[in-house]
C-alpha positions as CSV (number, residue, x, y, z in Angstrom):
1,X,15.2,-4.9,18.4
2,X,14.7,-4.7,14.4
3,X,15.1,-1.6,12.8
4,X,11.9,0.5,11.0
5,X,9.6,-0.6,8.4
6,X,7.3,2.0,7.5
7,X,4.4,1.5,5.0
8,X,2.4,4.5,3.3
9,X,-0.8,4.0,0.5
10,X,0.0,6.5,-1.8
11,X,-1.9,10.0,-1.6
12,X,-5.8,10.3,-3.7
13,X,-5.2,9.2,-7.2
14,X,-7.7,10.9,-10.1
15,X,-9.7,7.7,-10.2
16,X,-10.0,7.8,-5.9
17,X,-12.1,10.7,-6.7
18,X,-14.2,9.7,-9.6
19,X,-15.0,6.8,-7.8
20,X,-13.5,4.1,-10.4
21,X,-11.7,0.5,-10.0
22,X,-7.9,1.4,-10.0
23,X,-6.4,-1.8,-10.3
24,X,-3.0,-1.4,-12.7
25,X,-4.6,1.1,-14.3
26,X,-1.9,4.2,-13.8
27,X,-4.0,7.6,-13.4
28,X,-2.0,10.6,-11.6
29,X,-2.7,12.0,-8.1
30,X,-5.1,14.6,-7.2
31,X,-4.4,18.0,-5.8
32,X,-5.5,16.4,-2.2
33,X,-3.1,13.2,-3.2
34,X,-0.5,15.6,-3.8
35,X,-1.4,17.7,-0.5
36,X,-1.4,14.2,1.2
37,X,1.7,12.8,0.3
38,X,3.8,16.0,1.2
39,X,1.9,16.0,4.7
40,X,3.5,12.9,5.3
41,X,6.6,13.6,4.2
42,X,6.7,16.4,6.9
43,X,5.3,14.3,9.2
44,X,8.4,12.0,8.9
45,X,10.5,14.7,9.4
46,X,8.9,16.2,12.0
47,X,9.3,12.3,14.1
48,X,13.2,11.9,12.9
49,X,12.7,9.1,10.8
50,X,15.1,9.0,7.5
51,X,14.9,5.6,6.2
52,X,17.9,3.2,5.1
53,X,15.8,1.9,1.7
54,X,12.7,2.7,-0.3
55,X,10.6,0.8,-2.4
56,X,7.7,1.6,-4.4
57,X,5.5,-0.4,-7.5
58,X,5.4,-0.1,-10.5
59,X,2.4,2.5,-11.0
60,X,3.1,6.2,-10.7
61,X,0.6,7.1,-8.2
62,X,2.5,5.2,-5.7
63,X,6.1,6.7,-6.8
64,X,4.9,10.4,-7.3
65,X,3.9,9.6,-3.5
66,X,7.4,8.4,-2.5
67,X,9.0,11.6,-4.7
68,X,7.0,13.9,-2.8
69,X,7.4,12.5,1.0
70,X,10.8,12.5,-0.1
71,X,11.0,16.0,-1.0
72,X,9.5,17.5,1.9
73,X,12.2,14.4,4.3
74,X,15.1,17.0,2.5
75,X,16.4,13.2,1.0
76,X,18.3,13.1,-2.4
77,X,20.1,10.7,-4.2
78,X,18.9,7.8,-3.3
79,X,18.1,4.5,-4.5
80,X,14.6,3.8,-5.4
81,X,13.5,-0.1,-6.0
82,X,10.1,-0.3,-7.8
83,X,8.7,-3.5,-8.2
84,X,5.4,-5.0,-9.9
85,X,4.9,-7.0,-6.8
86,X,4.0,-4.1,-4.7
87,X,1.2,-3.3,-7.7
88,X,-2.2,-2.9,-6.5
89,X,-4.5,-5.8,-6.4
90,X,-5.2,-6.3,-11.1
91,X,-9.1,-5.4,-11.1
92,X,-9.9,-7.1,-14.3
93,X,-12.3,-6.1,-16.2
94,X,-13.4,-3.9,-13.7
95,X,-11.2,-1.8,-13.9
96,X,-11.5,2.0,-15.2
97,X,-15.4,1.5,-14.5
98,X,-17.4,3.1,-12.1
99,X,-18.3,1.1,-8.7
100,X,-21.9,2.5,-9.1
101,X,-22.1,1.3,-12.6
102,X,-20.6,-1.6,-11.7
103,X,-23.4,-2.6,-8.8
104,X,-26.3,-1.5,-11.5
105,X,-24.7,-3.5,-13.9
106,X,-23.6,-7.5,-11.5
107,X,-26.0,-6.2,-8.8
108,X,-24.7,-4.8,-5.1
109,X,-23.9,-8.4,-3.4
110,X,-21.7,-9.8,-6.3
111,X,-20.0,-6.6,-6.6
112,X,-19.6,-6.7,-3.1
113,X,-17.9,-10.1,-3.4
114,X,-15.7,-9.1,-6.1
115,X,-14.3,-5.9,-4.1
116,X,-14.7,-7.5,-0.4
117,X,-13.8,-11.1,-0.6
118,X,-10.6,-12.7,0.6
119,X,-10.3,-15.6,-2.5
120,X,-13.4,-14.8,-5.2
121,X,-11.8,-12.8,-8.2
122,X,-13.6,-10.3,-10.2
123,X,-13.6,-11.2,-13.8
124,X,-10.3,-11.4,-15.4
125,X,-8.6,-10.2,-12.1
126,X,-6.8,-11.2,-8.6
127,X,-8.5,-11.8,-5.7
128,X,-6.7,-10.5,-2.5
129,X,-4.9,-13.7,-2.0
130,X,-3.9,-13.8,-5.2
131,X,-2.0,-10.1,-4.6
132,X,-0.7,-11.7,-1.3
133,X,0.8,-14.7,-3.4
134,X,3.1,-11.8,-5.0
135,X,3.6,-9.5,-2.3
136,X,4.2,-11.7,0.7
137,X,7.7,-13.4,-1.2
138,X,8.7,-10.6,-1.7
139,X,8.8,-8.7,1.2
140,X,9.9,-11.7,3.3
141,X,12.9,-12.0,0.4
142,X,13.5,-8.3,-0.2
143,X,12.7,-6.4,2.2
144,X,12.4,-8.3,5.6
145,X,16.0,-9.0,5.8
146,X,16.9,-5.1,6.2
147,X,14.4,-4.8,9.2
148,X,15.8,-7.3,10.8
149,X,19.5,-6.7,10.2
150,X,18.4,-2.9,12.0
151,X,17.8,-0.6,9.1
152,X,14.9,1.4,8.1
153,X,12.3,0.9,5.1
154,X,9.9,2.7,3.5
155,X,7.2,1.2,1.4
156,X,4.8,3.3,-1.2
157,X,2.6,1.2,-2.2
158,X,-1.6,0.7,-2.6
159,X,-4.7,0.0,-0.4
160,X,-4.9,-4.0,-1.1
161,X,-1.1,-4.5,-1.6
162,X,-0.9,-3.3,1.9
163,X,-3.3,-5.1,3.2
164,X,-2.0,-7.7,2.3
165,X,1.2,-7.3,3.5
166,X,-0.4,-6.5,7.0
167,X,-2.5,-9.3,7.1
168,X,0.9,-11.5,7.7
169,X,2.5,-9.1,9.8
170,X,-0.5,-8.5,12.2
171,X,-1.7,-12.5,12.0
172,X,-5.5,-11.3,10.5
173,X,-7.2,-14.3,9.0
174,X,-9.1,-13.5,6.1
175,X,-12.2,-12.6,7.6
176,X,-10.3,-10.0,9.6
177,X,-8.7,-8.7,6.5
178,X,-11.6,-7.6,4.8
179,X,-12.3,-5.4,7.2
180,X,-9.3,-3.4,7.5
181,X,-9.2,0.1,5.7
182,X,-6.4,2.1,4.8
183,X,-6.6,5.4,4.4
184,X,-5.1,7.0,2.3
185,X,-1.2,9.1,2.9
186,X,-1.4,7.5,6.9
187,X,2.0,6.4,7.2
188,X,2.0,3.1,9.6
189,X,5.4,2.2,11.5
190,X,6.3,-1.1,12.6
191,X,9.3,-2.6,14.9
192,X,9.4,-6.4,14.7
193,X,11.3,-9.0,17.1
194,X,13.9,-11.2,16.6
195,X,11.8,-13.8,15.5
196,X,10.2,-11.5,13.1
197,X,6.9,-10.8,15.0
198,X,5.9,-7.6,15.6
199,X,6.9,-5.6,18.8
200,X,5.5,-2.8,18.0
201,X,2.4,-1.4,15.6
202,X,2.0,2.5,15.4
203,X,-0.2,5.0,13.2
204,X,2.0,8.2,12.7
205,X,-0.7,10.8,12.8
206,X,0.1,14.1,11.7
């Protein structure tokens, strides 16, 4: 058996609550996001897990999450790798604007197809496969080889980079991906087999 790899979307973010496209925009956490992230951080502790490596992107939101799980896991000194790959999905020129503005502005189906498709990118942005085109190296070039050689991982990271990243590990086509919601500060454990399938898929629940 492989060792741990553990991915968490970082805690409510300021713009989570206002209701605006995020994208590589870098606002803080909330008081809930902040609330969240230490929950899971005790949560952790509470199941005995103390990762090996942790790796975050490049936006704050997502490494204020991994400082704070950390803090509450009692773990110091450690190495941190943060990496644009991991960045949440670029919304264009959508981002900083408000999803309801944005639907009275392109209409509620286009929209739609600009938030919910699998390959149709909003203006000036990436489509989810085009954030899988930069997540999916790297994990199987960074961070897969320390699952398999038996140590633990923890990745902070964002709603669409994640889901991403679990599209390939769980097989989803992109129909299936669409669908999948994250919420937000649920850490999600996997073991994977020899052959780097997965052996086991768990929601650690506080």
């Amino acid at each position: 058996m492989s060792g741990t790899l553990i991915l968490v979307r970082h805690g409510q973010s300021e713009w989570n609550l206002k209701n605006l496209f995020t994208g590589w925009r870098n606002p803080g956490l909330t008081e809930k996001g902040i609330d969240e992230a230490r929950a899971t951080g005790k949560g952790l502790k509470a199941a005995g897990i103390e990762p090996d490596f942790y790796y975050t992107s490049a936006l704050r939101r997502a490494q204020h999450t991994l400082d704070l799980m950390l803090e509450e896991m009692g773990i110091e000194n450690v190495t941190i790798t943060r990496n644009i790959a991991l960045n949440e999905r670029d919304y264009g020129d959508l981002a900083g604007l408000n999803k309801d503005d944005a639907r009275e502005k392109w209409g509620e189906e286009q929209v739609h197809i600009w938030r919910r498709s699998y390959s149709t990118q909003p203006p000036g942005g990436e489509s989810l496969r085009d954030t899988g085109a930069r997540v999916w190296p790297y994990y199987m070039h960074t961070i897969q080889p320390h699952v398999m050689r038996g140590e633990g991982v923890l990745i902070s990271a964002h709603g669409n980079s994640l889901r991403a990243l679990i599209m390939a590990l769980d097989g989803l086509g992109p129909d299936e991906v669409v669908k999948l919601e994250l919420p937000t500060g649920m850490p999600i454990l996997y073991r994977l087999n020899e052959d780097t399938s997965v052996a086991e898929k768990r929601e650690l629940k506080g």
